[in-house]
C-alpha positions in Angstrom: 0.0 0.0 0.0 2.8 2.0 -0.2 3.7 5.1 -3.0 4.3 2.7 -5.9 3.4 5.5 -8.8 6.4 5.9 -10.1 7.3 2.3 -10.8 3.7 2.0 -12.1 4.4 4.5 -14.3 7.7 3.1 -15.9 5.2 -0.8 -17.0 2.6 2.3 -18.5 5.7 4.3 -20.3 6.7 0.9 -21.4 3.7 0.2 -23.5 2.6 4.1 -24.1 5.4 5.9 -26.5 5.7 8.5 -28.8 3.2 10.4 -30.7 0.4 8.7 -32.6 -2.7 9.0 -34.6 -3.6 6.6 -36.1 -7.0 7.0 -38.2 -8.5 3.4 -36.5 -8.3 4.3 -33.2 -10.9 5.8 -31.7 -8.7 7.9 -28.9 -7.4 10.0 -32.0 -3.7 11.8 -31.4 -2.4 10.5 -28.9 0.9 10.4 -27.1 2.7 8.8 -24.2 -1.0 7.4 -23.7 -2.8 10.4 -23.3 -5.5 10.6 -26.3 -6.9 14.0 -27.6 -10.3 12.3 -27.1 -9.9 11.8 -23.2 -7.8 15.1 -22.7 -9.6 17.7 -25.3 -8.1 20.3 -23.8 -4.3 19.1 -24.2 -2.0 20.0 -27.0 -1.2 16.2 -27.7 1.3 17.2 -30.0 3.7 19.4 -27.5 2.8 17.1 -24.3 6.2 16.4 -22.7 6.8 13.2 -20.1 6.4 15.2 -17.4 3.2 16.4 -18.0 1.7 13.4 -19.3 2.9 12.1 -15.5 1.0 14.3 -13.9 -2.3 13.6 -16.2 -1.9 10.0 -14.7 -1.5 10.7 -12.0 -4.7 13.0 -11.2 -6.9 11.4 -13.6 -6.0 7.8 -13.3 -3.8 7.0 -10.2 -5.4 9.1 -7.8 -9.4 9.0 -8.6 -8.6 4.8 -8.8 -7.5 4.5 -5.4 -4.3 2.8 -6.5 -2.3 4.3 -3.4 -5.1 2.8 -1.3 -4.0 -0.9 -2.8 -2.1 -3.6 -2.6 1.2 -4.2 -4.2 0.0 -5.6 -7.4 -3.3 -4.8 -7.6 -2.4 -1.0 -7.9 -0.3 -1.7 -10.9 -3.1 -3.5 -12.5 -6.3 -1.4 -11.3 -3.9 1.9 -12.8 -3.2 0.1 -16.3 -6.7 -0.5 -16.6 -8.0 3.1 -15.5 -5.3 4.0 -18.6 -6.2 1.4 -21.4 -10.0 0.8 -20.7 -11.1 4.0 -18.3 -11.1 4.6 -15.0 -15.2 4.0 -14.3 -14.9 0.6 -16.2 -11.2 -0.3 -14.0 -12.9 0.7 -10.7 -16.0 -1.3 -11.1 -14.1 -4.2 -12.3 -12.2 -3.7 -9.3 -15.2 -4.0 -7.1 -16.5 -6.6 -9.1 -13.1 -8.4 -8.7 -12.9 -8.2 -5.0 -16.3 -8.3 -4.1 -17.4 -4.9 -3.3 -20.5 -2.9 -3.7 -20.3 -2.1 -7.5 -20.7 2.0 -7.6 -17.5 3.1 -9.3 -16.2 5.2 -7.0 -13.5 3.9 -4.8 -13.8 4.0 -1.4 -13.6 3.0 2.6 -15.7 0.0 1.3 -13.2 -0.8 -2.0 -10.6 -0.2 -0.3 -12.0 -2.7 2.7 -12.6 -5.1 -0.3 -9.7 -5.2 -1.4 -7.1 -5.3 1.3 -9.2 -8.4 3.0 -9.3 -10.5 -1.1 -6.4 -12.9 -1.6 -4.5 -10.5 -3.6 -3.3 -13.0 -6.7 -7.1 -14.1 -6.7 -8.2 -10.6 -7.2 -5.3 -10.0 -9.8 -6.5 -13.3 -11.1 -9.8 -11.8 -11.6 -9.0 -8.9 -13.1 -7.0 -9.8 -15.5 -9.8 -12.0 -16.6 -12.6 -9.1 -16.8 -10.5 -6.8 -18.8 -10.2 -9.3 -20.9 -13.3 -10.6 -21.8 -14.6 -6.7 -21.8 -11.3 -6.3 -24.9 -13.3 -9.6 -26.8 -16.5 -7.8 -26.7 -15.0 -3.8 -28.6 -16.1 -3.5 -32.6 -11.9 -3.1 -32.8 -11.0 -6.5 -31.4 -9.5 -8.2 -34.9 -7.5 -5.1 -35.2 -6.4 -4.1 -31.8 -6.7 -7.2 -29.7 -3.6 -8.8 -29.7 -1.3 -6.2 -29.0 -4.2 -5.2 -25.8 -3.7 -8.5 -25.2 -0.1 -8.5 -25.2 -0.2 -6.1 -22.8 -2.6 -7.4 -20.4 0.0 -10.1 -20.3 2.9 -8.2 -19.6 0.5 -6.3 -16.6 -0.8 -9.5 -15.4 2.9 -10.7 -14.9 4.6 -7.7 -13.2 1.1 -7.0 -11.0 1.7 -11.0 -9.7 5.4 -10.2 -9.5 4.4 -7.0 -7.3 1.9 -9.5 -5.0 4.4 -12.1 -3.6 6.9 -9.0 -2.1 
């Protein structure tokens, strides 16, 4: 439960790079992760490391709790918020660990989730996200490399559990 933010943020960094816009997906220009179409007001095009940091970290990190959770499940709980939104990541959260589904984390989620198995509730997780990638109109184009991902998550977040 302790300040794991910026470690979080070198596994999103890892999958999130340079500028892109690419005409397929739906985010429009985007770089280091941030999208034009989640961030309107952000000049996608000039956003430097540092900034995009900071948009994590008060749109993503912070409104999911992740400071609130255990070693793993804040790693995975924060990728989500990132790749799939962070209503969809906190209810799947509560969903995961048992809690009251509202999507808004709090003394309840948080209650939730320090008192599930923590692998279990990686475990479950992992599985949602993925069955909710199966289920987008951009699957056949997008899915394996989501997939890929969700992978490489999935291992650091059980990594993060056992220490």
């Amino acid at each position: 439960m302790k300040e794991s933010f910026d470690s979080a943020m070198e596994a999103i960094f890892a999958w999130e790079g340079g500028y892109v816009d690419n005409p397929n997906d739906p985010g429009g220009a985007t770089k280091y992760g941030i999208s034009k179409r989640a961030h309107p007001e952000v000049n996608i095009s000039k956003l430097t490391k540092k900034q995009a940091r900071e948009i994590y970290r008060q749109s993503y990190w912070q409104p999911c709790g992740c400071e609130e959770l255990p070693a793993g499940l804040d790693l995975l709980v924060f990728d989500c918020a990132v790749n799939q939104g962070p209503g969809f990541a906190v209810r799947t959260l509560q969903q995961s660990v048992g809690a009251a589904e509202d999507g808004i984390f709090g003394s309840r989620t948080k209650e939730a989730a320090e008192s599930a198995d923590p692998r279990e509730a990686i475990r479950e997780l992992v599985a949602r996200r993925g069955q909710r990638y199966g289920k987008l109109a951009n699957f056949s184009r997008f899915g394996l490399g989501w997939m890929r991902r969700l992978s490489d998550i999935h291992q650091r977040a059980l990594e993060l559990a056992k220490s």
